[in-house]
N, C-alpha and C positions, 0 to 999 in steps of 0.2 A: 134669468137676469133679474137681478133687485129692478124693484120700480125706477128708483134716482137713485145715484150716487157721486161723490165729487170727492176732488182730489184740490186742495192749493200750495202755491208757494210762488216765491216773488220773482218777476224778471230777473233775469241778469244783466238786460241792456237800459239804456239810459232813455226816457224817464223811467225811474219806475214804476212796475206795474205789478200787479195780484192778478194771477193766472190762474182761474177755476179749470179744472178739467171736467167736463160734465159728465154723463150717462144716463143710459135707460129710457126715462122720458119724462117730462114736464106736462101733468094736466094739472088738472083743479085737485086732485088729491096728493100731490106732489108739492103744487109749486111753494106750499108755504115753507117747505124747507129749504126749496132755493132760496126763497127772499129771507128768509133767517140769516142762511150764511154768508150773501152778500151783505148784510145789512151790517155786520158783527166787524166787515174787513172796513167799510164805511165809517163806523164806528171808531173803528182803530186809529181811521188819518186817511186811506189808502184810497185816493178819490180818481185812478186809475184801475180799471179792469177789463182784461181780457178774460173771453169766456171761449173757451177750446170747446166745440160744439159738436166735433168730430164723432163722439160717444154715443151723442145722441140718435136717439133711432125714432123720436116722437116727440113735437112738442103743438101742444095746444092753443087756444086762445089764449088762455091763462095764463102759458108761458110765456106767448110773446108780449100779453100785457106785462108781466111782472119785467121782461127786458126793457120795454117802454117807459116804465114808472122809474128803472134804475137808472139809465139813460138821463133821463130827465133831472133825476136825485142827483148825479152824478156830474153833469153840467154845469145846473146851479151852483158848484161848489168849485167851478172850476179845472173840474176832471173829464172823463171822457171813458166809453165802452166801444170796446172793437170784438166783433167775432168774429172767432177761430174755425177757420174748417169745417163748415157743416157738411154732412154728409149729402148724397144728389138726393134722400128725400126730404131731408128737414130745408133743403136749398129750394126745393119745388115748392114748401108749403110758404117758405118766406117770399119769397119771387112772385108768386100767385096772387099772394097779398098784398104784393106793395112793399114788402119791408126791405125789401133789398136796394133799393132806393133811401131809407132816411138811414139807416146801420151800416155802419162803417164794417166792413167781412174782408178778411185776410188770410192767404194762405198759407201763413209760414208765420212763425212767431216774430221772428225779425220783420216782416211786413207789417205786421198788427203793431211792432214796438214805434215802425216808423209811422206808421198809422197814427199813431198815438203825440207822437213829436210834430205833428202837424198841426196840432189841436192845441196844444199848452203854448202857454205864455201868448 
């Protein structure tokens, strides 16, 4: 399996949102190209994103910082991040931590869109 790899494209329900599908794994030799390619849909307008995390089989500090910082980027603007499906180890390393409490995690896209409607405006 590649280290990372990602898949987007836009909600189909209302608000919209930018759907990353992730994989592989997020550490410190990774994550800069996660934060590229969030950074590029941010860029674009898209101050809604869900991050399907389901893929994932590893994510580091690194990684959860880099969700942290997007989170935050994404706030300030008005916007908002939900995650998608983590799998039960990437749910153990977020749980363990504490993250599962400030990130908004959803099991169904539709859950994460309403997730999302709850935040705006």
């Amino acid at each position: 399996m590649k280290a990372f790899s990602f898949d987007s494209r836009e909600s189909t329900g209302e608000p919209k949102c930018m759907i990353f599908e992730l994989r592989g794994y997020i550490d410190a030799h990774t994550v800069i190209e996660f934060e590229k390619a969030v950074q590029q849909v941010i860029e674009g307008g898209n101050q809604n994103i869900i991050l399907d995390i389901s893929g994932l089989s590893y994510i580091s500090s690194a990684g959860i910082g880099a969700m942290m910082g997007l989170a935050r980027k994404l706030s300030a603007n008005k916007g908002d991040l939900v995650l998608l499906n983590p799998s039960t180890k990437v749910f153990a390393i977020l749980e363990g931590l504490g993250f599962t409490k400030i990130f908004k995690i959803a099991s169904s896209e539709d859950e994460a869109v309403e997730k999302m409607k709850g935040s705006s405006g």
